[in-house]
RODO-2510 file (C-alpha; in nm, 4 decimals, decimal comma):
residues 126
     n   res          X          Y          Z
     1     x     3,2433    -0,3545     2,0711
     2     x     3,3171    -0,3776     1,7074
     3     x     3,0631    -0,6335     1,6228
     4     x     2,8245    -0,3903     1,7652
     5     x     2,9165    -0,0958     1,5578
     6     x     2,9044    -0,2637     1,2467
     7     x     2,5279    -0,4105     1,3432
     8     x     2,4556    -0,0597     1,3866
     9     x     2,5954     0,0896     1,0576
    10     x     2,4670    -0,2095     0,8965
    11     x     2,1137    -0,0988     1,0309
    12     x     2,1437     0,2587     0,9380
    13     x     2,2876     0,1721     0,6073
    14     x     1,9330    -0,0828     0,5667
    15     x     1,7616     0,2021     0,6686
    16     x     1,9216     0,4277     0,4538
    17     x     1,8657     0,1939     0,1571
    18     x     1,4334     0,1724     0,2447
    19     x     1,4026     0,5196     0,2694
    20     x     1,5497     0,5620    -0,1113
    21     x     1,3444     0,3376    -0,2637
    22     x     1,0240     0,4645    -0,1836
    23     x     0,8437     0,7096    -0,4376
    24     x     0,8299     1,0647    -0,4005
    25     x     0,4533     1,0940    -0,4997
    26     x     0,1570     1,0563    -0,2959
    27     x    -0,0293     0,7601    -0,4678
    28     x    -0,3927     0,8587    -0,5761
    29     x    -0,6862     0,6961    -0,3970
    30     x    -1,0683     0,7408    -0,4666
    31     x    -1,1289     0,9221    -0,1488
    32     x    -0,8248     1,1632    -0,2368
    33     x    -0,8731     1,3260    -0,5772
    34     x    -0,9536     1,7059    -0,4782
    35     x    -0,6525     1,8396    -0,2082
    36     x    -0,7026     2,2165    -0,0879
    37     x    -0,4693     2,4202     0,0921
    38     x    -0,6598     2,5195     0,4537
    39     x    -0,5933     2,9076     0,3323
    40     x    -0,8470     2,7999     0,0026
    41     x    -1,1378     2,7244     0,2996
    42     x    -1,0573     3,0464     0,4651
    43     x    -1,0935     3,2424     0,1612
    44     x    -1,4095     3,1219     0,0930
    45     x    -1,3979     2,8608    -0,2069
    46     x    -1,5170     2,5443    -0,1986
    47     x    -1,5091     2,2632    -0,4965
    48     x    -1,6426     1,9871    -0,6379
    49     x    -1,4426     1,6859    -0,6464
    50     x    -1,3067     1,6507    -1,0486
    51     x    -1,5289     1,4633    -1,2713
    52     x    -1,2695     1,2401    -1,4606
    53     x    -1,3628     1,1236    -1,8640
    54     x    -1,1584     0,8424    -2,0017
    55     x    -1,2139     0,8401    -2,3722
    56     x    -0,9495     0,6527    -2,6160
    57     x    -0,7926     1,0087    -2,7547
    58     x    -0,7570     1,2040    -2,4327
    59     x    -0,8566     1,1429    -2,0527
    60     x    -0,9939     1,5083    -1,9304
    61     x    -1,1284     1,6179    -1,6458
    62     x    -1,3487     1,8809    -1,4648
    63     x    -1,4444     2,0725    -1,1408
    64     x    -1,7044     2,3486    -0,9952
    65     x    -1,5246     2,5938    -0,7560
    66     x    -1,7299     2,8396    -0,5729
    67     x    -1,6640     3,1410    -0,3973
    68     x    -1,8792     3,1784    -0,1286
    69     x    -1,7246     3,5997    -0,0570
    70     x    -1,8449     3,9088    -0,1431
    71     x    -1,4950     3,9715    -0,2738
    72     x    -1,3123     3,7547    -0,6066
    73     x    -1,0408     3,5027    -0,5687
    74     x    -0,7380     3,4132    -0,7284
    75     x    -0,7129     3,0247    -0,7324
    76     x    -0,4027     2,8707    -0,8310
    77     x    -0,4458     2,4720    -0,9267
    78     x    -0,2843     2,1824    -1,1283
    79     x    -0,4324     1,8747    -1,2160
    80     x    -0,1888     1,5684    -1,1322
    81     x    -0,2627     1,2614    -1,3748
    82     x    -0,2032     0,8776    -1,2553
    83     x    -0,1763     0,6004    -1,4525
    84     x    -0,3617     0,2549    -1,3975
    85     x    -0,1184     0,1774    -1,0978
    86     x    -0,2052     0,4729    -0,9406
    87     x     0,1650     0,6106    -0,9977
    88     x     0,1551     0,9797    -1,1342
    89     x     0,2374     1,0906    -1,4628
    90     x     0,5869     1,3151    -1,5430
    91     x     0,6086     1,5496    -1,7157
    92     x     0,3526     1,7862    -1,4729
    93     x     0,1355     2,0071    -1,6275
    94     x     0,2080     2,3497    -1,5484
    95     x     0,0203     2,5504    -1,2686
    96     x    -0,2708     2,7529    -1,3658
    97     x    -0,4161     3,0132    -1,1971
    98     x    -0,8340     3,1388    -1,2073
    99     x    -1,0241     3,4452    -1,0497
   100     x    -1,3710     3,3253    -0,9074
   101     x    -1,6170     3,6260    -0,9282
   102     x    -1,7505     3,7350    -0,5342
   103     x    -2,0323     3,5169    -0,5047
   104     x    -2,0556     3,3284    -0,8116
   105     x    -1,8863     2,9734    -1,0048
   106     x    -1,6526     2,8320    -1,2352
   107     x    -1,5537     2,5392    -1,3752
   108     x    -1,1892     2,4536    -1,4157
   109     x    -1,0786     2,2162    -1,6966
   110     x    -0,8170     1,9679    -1,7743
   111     x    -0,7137     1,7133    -2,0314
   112     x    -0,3808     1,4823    -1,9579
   113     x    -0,1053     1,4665    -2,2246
   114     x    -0,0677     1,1116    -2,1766
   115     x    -0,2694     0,8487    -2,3075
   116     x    -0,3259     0,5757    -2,0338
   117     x    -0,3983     0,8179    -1,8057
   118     x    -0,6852     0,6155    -1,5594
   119     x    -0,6953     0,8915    -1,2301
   120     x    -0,7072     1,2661    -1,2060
   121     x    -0,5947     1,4434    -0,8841
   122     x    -0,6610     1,8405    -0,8517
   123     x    -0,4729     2,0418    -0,6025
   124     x    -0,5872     2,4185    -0,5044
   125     x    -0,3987     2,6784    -0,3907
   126     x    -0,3708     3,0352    -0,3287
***
């Protein structure tokens, strides 16, 4: 009986142990660099997918958001910046917030405070 309860804590303890060394942050992919909320949909807006430059000064990127309503929107967004490994920049940028005229465009812009900056995530929210 005591062997057995020692396998288990040993288990739980290996468990334990796995589940704090994994990261926090969602690793950036190619298919995955524009996330939107489902209420963003249901409002109306729909976006481009950002347009990432790499220069040797700053990495910036770009995206067209448009509202498809008769109505404006208030967009809330951040861009999230990864480095060559595809592990994300600290410290975040802070979250910025747009109004998209009814039926019309914008273009949201972002440059990353980091030099090796090599992927650009944006996230939208309302």
């Amino acid at each position: 009986m005591q062997r057995g309860r020692k396998a288990v804590l040993a288990l739980t303890l290996a468990m334990f142990l796995a589940g704090c060394s994994s990261r926090p942050a969602i690793p950036v992919s190619d298919e995955q660099t524009l996330v939107m909320e489902s209420s963003v949909l249901a409002a109306g807006i729909t976006a481009e997918a950002p347009s990432l430059t790499v220069s040797e000064i700053q990495p910036s990127a770009s995206s067209r958001l448009y509202n498809e309503r008769n109505q404006p929107v208030t967009i809330h967004y951040r861009f999230y910046w990864y480095d060559v490994r595809g592990l994300e920049m600290h410290p975040l940028e802070a979250p910025r917030s747009v109004i998209i005229p009814a039926n019309s465009s914008v273009t949201l812009y972002g440059s990353a405070n980091y030099l090796g900056a090599h992927k650009v995530r944006l996230y939208l929210y309302l």
